[in-house]
gemmi code that builds the backbone of each chain (N, CA, C; Angstrom):
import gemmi

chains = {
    "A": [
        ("UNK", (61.964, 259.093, 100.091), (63.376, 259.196, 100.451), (64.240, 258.733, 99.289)),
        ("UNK", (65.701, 259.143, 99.463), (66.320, 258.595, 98.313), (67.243, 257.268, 98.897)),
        ("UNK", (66.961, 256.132, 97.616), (67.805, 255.045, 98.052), (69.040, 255.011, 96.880)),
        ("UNK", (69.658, 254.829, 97.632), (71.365, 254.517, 96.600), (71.777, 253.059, 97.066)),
        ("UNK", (72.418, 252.857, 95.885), (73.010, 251.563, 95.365), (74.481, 252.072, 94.981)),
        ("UNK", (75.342, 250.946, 96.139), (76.912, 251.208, 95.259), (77.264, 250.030, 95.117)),
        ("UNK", (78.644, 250.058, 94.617), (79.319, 248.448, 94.271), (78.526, 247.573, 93.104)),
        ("UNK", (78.294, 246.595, 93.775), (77.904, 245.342, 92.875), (76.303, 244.977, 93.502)),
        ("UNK", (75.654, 245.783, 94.648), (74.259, 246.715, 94.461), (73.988, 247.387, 93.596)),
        ("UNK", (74.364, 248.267, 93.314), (74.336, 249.184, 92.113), (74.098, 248.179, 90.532)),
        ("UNK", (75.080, 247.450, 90.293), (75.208, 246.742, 89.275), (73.735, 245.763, 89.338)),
        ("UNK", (73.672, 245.219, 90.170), (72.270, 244.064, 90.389), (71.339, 244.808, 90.373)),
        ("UNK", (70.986, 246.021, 90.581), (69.714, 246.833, 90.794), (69.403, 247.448, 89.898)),
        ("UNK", (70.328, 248.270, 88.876), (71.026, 248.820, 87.688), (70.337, 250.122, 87.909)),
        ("UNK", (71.079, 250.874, 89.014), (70.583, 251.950, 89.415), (71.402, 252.649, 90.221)),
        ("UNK", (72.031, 253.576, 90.081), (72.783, 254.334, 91.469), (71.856, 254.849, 92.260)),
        ("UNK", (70.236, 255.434, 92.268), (69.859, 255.446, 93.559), (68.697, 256.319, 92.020)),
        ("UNK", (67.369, 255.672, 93.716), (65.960, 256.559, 92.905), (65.427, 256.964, 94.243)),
        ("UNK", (64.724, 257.556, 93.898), (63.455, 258.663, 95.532), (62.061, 256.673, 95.352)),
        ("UNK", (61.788, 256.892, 96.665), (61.770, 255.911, 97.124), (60.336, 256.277, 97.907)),
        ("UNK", (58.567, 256.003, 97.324), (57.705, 256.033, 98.514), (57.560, 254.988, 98.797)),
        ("UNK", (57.842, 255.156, 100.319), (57.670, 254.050, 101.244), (56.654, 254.291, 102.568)),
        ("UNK", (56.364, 253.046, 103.152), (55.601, 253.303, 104.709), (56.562, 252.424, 105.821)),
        ("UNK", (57.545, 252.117, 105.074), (58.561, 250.684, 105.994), (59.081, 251.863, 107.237)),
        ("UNK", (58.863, 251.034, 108.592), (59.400, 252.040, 109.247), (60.998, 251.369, 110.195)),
        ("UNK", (61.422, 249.849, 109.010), (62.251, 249.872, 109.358), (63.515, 249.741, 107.886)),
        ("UNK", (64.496, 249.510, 108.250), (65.605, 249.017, 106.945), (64.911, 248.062, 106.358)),
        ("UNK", (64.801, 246.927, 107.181), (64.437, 245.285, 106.818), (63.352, 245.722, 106.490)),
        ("UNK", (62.400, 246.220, 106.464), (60.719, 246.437, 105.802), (61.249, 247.088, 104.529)),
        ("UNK", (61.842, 247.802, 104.458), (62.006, 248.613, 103.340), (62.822, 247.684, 102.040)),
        ("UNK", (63.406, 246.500, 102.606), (64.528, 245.714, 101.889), (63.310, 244.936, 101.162)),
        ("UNK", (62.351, 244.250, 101.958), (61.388, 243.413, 101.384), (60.458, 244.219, 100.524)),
        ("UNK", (60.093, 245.234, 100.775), (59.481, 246.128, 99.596), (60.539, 246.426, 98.177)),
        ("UNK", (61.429, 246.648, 98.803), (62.121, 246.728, 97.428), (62.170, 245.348, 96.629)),
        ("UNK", (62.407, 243.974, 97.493), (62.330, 242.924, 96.632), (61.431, 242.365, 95.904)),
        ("UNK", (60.144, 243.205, 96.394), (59.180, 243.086, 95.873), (58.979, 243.597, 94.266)),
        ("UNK", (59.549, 244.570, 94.272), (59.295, 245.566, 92.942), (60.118, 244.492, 91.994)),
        ("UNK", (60.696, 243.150, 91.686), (60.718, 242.115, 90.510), (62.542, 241.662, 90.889)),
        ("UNK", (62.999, 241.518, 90.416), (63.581, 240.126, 89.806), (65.352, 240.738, 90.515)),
        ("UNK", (65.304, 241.985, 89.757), (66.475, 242.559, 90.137), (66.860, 243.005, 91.482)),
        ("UNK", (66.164, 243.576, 91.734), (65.828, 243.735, 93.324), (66.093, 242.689, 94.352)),
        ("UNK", (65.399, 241.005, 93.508), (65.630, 239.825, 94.441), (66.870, 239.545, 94.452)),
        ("UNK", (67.345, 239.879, 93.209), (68.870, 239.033, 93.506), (70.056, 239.733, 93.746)),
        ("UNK", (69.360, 241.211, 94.259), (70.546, 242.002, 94.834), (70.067, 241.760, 96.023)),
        ("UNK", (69.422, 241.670, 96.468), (68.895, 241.702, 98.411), (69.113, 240.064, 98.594)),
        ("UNK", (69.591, 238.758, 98.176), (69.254, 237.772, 98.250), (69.838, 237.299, 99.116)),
        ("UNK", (71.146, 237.890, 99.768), (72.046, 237.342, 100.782), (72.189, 238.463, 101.286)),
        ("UNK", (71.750, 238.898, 102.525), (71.874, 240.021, 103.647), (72.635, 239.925, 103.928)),
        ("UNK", (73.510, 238.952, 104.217), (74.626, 238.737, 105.046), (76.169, 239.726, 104.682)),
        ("UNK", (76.017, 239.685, 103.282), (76.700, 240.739, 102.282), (75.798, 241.988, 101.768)),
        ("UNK", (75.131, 242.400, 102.626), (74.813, 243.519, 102.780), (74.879, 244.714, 103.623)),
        ("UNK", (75.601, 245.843, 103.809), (75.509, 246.535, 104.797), (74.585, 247.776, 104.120)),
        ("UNK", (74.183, 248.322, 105.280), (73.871, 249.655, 105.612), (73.925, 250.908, 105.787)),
        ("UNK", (73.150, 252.187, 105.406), (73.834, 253.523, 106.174), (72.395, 254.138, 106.320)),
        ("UNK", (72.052, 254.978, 107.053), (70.724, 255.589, 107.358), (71.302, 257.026, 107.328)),
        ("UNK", (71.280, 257.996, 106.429), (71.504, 259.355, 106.438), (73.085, 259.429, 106.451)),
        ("UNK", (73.649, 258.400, 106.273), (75.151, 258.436, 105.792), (76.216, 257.801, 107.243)),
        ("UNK", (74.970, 257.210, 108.022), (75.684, 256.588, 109.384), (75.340, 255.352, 109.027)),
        ("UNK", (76.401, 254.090, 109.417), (76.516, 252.957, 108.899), (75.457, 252.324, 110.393)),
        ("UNK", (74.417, 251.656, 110.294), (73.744, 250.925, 110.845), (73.324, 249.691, 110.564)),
        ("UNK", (72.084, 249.202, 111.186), (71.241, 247.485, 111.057), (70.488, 247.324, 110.526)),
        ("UNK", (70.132, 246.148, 110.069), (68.954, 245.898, 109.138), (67.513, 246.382, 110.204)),
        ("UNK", (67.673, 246.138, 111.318), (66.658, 246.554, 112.279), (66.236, 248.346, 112.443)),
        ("UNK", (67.031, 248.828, 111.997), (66.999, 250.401, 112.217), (65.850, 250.851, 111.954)),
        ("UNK", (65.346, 251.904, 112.344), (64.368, 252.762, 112.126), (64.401, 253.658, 110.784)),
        ("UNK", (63.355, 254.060, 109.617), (63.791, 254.875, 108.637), (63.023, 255.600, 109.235)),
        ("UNK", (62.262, 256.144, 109.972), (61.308, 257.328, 110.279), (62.001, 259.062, 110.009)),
        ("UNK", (61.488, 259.316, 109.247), (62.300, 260.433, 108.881), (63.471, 260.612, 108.070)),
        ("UNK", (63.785, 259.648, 107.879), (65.199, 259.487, 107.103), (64.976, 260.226, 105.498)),
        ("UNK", (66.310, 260.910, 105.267), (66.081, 261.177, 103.900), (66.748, 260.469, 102.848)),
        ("UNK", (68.057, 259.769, 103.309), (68.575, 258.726, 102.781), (69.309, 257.825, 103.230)),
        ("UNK", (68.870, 256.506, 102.203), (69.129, 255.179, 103.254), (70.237, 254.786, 102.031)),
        ("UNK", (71.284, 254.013, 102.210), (72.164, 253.553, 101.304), (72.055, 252.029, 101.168)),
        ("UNK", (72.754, 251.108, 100.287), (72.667, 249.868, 100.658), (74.269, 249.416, 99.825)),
        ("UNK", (74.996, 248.557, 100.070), (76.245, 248.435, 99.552), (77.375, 247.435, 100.469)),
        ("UNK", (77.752, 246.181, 99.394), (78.860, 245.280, 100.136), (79.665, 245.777, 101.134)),
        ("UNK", (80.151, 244.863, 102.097), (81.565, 245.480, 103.084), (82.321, 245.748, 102.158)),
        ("UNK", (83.286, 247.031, 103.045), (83.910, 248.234, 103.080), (85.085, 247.265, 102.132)),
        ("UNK", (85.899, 248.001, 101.164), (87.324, 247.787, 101.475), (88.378, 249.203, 100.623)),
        ("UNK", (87.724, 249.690, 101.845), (89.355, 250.817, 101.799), (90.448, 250.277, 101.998)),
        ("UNK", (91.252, 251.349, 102.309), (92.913, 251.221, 102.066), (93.490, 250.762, 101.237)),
    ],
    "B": [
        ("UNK", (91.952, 268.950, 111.943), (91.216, 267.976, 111.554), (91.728, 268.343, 110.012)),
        ("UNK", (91.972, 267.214, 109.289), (92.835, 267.425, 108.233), (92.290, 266.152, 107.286)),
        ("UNK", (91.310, 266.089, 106.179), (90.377, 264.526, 105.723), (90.341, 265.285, 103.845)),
        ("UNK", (91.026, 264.298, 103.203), (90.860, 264.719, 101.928), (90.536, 263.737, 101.249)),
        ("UNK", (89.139, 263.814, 100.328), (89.132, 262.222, 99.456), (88.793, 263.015, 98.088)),
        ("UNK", (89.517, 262.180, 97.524), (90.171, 262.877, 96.049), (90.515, 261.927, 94.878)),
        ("UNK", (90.420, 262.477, 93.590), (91.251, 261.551, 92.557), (92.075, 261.672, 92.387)),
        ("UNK", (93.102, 263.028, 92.550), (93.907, 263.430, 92.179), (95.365, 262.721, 93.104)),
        ("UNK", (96.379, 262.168, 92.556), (97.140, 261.949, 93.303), (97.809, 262.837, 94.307)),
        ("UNK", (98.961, 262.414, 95.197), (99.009, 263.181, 96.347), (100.766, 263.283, 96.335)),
        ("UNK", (101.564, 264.417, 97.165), (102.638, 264.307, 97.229), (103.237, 264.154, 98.930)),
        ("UNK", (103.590, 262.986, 99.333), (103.937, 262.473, 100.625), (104.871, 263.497, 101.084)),
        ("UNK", (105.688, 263.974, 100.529), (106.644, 265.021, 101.032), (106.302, 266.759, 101.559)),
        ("UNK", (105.617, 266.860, 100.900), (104.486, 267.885, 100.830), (104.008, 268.448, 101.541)),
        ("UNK", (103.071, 266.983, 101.882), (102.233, 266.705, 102.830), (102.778, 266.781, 104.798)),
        ("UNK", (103.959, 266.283, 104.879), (104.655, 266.100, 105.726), (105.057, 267.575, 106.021)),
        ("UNK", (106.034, 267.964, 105.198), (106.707, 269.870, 105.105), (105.362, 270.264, 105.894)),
        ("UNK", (104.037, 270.384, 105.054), (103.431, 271.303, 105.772), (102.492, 271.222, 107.450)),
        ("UNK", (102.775, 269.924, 106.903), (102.394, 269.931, 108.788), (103.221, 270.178, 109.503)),
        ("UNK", (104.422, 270.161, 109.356), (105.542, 270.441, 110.400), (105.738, 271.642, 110.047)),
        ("UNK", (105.157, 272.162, 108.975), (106.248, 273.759, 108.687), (106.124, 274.752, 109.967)),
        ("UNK", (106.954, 275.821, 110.329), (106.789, 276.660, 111.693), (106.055, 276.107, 113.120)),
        ("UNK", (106.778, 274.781, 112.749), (106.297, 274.411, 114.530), (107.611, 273.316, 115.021)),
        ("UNK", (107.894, 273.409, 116.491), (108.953, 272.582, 117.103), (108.731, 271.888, 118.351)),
        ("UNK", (107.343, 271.629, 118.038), (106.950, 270.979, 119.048), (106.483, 269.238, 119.164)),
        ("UNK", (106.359, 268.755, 117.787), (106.176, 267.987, 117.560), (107.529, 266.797, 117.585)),
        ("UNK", (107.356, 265.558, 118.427), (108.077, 265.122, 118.495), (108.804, 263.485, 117.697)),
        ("UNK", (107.221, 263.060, 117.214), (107.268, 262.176, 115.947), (106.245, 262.331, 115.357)),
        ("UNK", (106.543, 262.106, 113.958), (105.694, 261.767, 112.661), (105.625, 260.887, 112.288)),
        ("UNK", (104.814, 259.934, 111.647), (104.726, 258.759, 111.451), (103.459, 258.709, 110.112)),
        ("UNK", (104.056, 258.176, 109.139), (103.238, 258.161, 107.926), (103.020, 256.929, 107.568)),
        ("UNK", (102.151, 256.666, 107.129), (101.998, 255.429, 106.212), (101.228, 255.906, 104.786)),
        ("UNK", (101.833, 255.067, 103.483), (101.594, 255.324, 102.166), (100.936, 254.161, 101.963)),
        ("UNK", (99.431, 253.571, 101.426), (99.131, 252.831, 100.738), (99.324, 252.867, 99.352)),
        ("UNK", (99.567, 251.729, 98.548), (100.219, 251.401, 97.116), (99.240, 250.376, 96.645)),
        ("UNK", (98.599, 250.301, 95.276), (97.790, 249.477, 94.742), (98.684, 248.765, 94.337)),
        ("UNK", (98.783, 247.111, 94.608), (99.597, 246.067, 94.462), (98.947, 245.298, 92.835)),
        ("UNK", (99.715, 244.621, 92.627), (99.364, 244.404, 90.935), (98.335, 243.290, 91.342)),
        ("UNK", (97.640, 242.869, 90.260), (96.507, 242.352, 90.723), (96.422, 241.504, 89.578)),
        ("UNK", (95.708, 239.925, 89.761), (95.684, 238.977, 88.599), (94.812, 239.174, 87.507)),
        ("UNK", (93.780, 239.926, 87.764), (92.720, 240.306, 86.759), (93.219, 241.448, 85.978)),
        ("UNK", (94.240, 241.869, 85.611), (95.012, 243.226, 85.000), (95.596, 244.215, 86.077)),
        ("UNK", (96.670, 245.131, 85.643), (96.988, 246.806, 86.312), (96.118, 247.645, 86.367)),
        ("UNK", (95.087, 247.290, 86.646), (94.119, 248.293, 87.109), (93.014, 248.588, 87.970)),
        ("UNK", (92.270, 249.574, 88.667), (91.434, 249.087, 89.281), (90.379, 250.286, 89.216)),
        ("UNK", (88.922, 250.279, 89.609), (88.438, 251.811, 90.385), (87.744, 251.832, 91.421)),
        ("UNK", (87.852, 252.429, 92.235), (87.705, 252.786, 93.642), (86.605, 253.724, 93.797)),
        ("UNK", (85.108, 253.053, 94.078), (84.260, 253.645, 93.916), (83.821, 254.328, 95.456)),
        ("UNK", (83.359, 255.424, 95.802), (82.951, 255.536, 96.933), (81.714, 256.057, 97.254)),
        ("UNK", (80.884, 256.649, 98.366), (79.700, 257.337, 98.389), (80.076, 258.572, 98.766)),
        ("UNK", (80.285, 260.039, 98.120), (80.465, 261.272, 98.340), (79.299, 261.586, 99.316)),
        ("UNK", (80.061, 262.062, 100.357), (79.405, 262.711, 101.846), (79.236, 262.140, 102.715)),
        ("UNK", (79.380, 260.599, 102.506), (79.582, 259.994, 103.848), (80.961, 259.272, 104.134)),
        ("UNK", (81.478, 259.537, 102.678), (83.350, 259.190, 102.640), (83.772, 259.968, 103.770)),
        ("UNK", (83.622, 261.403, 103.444), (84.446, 262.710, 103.971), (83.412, 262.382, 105.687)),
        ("UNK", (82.400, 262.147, 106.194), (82.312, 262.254, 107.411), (82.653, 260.860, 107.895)),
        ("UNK", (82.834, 259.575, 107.290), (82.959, 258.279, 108.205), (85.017, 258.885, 108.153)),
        ("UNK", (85.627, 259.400, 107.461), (86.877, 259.437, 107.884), (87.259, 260.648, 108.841)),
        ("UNK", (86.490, 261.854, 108.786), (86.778, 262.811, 110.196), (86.294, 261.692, 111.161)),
        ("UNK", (84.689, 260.993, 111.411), (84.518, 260.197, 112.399), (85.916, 259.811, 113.214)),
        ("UNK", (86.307, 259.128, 112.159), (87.854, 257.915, 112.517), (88.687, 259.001, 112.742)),
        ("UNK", (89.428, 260.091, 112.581), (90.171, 260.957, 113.196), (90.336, 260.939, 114.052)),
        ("UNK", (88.319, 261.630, 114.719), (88.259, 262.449, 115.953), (88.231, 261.478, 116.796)),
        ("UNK", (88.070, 260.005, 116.644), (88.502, 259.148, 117.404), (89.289, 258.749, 118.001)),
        ("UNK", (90.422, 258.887, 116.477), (91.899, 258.521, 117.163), (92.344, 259.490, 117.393)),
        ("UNK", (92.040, 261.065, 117.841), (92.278, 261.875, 118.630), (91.996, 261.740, 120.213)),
        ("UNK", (90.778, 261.151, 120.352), (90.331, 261.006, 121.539), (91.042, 259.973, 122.193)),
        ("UNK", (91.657, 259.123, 121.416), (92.434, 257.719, 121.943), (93.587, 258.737, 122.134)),
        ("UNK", (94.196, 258.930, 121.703), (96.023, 259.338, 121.865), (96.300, 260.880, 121.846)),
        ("UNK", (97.196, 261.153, 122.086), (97.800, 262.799, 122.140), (98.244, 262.838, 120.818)),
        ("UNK", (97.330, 263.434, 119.636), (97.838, 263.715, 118.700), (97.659, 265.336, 118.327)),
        ("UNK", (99.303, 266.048, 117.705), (99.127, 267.201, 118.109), (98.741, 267.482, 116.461)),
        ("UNK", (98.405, 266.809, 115.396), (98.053, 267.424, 114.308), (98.116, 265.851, 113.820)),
        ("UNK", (97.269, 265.395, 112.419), (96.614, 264.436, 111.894), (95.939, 264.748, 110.705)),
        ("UNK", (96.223, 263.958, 109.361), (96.360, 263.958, 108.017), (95.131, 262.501, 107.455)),
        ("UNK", (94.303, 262.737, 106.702), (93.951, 261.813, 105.894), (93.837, 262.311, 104.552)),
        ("UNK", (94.201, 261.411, 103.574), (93.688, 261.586, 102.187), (93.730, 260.172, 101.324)),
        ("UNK", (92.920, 260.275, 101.099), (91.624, 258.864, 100.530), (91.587, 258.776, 98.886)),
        ("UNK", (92.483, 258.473, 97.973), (91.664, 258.715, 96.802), (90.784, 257.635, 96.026)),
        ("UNK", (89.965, 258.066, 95.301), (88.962, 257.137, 94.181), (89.217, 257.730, 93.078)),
        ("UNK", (88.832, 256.293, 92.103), (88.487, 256.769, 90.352), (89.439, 255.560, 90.016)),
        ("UNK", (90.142, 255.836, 89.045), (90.453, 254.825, 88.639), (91.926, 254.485, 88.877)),
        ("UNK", (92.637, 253.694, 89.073), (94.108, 253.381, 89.650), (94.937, 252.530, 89.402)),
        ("UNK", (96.008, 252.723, 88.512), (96.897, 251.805, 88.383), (97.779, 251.358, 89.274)),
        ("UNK", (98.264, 249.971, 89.297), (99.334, 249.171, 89.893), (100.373, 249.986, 90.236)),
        ("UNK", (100.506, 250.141, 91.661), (101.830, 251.097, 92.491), (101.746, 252.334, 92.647)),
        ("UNK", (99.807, 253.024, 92.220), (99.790, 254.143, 92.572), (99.390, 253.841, 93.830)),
        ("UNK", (99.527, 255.428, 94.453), (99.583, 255.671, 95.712), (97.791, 256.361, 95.656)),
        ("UNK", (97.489, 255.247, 96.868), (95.921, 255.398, 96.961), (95.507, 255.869, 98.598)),
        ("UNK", (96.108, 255.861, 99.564), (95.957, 256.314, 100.785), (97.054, 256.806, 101.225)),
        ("UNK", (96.499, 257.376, 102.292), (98.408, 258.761, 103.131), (97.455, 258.410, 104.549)),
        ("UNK", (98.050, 258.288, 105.258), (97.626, 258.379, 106.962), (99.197, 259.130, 107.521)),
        ("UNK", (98.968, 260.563, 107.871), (99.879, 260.821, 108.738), (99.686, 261.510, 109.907)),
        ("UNK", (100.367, 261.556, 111.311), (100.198, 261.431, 112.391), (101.176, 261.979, 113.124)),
        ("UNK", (101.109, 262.693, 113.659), (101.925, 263.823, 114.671), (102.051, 263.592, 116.264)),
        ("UNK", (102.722, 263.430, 116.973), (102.260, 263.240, 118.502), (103.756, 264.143, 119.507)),
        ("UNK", (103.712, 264.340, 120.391), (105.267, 264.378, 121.328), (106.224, 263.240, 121.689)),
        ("UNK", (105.695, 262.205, 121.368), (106.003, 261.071, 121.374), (105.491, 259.333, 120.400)),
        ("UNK", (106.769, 258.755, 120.130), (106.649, 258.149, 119.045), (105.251, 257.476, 118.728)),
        ("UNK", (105.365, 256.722, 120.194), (104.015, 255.126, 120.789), (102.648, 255.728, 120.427)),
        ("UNK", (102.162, 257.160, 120.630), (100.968, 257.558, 120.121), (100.767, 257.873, 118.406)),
        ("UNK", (101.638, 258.121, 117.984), (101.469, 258.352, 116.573), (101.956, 257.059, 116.025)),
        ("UNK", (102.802, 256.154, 116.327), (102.514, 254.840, 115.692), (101.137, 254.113, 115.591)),
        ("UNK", (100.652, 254.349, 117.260), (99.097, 253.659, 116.950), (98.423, 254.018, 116.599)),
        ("UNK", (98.022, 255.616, 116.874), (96.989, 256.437, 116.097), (96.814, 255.359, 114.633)),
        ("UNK", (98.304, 255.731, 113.948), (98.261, 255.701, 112.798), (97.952, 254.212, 112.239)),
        ("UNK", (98.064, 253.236, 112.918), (97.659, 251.972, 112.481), (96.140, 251.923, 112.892)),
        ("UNK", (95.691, 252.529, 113.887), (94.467, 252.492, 114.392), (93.527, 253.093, 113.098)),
        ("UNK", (93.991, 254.523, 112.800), (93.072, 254.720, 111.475), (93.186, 254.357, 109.992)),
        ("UNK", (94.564, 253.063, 109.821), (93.877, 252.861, 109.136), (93.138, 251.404, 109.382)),
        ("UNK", (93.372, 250.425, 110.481), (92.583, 249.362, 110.017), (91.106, 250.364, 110.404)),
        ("UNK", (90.754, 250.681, 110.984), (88.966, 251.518, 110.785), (88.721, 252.156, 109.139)),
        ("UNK", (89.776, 252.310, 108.438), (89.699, 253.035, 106.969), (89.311, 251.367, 105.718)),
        ("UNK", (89.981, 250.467, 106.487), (89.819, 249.147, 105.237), (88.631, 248.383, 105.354)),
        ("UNK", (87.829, 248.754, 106.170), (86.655, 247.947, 106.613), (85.360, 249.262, 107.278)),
        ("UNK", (85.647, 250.271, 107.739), (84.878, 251.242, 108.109), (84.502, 252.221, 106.900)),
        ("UNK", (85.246, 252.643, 105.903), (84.377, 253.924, 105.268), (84.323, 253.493, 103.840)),
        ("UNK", (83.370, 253.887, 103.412), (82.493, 253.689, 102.359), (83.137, 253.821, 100.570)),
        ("UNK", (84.307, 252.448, 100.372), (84.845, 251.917, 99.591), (84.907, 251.175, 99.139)),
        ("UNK", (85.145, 251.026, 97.773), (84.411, 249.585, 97.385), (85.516, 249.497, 95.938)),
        ("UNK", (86.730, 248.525, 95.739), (87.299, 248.301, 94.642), (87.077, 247.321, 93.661)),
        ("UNK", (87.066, 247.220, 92.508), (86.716, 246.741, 91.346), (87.878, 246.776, 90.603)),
        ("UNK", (88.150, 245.420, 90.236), (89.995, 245.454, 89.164), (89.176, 245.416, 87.814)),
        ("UNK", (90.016, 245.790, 87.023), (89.934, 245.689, 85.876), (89.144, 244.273, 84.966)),
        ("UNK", (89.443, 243.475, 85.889), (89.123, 242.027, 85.288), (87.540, 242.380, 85.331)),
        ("UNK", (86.993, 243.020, 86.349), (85.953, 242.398, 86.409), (85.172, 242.385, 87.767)),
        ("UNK", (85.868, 241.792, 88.422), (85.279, 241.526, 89.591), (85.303, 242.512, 91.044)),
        ("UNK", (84.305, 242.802, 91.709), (84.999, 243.527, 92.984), (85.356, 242.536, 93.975)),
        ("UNK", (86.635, 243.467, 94.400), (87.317, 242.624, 95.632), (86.386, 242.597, 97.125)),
        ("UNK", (86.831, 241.341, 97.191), (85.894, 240.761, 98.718), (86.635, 241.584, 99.856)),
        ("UNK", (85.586, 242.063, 101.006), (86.471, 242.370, 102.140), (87.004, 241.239, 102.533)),
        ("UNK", (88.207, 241.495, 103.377), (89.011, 240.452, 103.794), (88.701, 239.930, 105.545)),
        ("UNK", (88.932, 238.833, 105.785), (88.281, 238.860, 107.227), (89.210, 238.987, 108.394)),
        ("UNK", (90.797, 239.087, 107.366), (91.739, 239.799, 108.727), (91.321, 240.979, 108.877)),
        ("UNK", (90.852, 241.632, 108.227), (90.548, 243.634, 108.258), (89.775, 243.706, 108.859)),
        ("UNK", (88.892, 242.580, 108.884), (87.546, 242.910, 110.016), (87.646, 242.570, 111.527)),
        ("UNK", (89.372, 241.350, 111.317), (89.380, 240.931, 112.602), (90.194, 241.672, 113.057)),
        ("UNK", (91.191, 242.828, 112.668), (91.637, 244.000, 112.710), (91.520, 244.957, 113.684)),
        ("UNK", (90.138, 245.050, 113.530), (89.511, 246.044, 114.119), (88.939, 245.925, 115.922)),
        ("UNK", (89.071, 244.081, 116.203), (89.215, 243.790, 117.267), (89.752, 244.194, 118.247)),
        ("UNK", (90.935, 244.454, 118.097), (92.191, 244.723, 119.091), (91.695, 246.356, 120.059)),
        ("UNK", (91.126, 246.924, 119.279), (91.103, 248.278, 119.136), (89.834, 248.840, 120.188)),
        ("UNK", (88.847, 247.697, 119.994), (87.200, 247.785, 120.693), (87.672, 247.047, 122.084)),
    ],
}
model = gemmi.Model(1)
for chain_id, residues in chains.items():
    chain = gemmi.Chain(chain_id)
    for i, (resn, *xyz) in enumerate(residues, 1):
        res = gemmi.Residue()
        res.name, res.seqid = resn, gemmi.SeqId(i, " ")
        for name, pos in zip(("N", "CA", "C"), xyz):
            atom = gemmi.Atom()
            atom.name, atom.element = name, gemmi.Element(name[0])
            atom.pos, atom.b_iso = gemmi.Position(*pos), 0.0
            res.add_atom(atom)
        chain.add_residue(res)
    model.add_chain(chain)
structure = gemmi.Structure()
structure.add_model(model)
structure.setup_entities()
């Protein structure tokens, strides 16, 4: 699947988004695999709390399901307007 | 259904003419213009977003505040890239037979626009701006 990085994700990960094999069949499985892959990874995932979500471009939970998904996003709260 | 996210700036007058053009049925309009306010880290900023889920999390918020109120026609346009101090960065406008629905519509989409769709600003200095936790508490009133 493809994962994207925006904001100051993007910047910590130093990546706008790569194709992604995974077996995580949730967000949160998939977050710890990514932190796995070294250093950058840890210290963009390091505070969830400032992390949101999107599963195929719908904003969801760290609990969500990726089964099938073709893309998962990851990126700080919103600030439009 | 009317959702534009763009770099290009926008003309408020324009915008207005043509929603009203050849119709007399509409009984208020109600616009709101967002303006990038000057900022301590320099006049500048960019407004990064995620193309394709910009353009569907803001129809989302439309067809919402369609479903909330009698709105007889409804305007968004969103821009990103890069933005100086006192440009005009959002348009929310709103049509109804009556005033009370297109006032709220129109406040309704945008606090769902400052905390709901997929934006993210960065000033010039440096830093990106934090969401704010009135915008999130904003959105209270509404749920």
């Amino acid at each position: 699947m493809q994962v994207l990085y925006f904001a100051w994700l993007r910047e910590r990960v130093g990546l706008p988004r790569e194709e992604v094999e995974t077996s995580a069949a949730t967000v949160a499985e998939l977050v710890e695999e990514l932190k796995a892959r070294g250093e950058r990874y840890a210290v963009a995932f390091k505070d969830m709390a400032a992390v949101r979500v999107a599963v195929d471009q719908e904003l969801t939970e760290l609990g969500a399901s990726i089964k099938g998904a073709r893309e998962v996003a990851f990126f700080p709260p919103m600030t439009g307007g | 259904m009317s959702v534009s996210v763009q770099a290009e700036d926008f003309d408020v007058g324009a915008e207005m003419a043509a929603l009203t053009s050849g119709r007399a049925d509409i009984g208020a309009l109600v616009s709101f213009t967002g303006l990038v306010r000057e900022m301590a880290g320099g006049n500048e900023m960019v407004l990064e977003h995620y193309p394709g889920m910009t353009e569907k999390a803001l129809e989302a918020i439309e067809a919402e505040a369609r479903g909330r109120w009698e709105l007889q026609d409804c305007r968004i346009i969103h821009r990103y890239g890069p933005l100086e101090a006192g440009a005009q960065i959002v348009f929310v406008l709103t049509a109804s037979p009556h005033r009370q629905a297109a006032f709220e519509a129109a406040e309704f989409i945008m606090d769902f626009l400052k905390s709901r769709a997929p934006f993210w600003k960065k000033e010039a200095g440096g830093g990106w701006v934090d969401a704010r936790e009135a915008d999130e508490a904003a959105l209270g009133r509404w749920c």
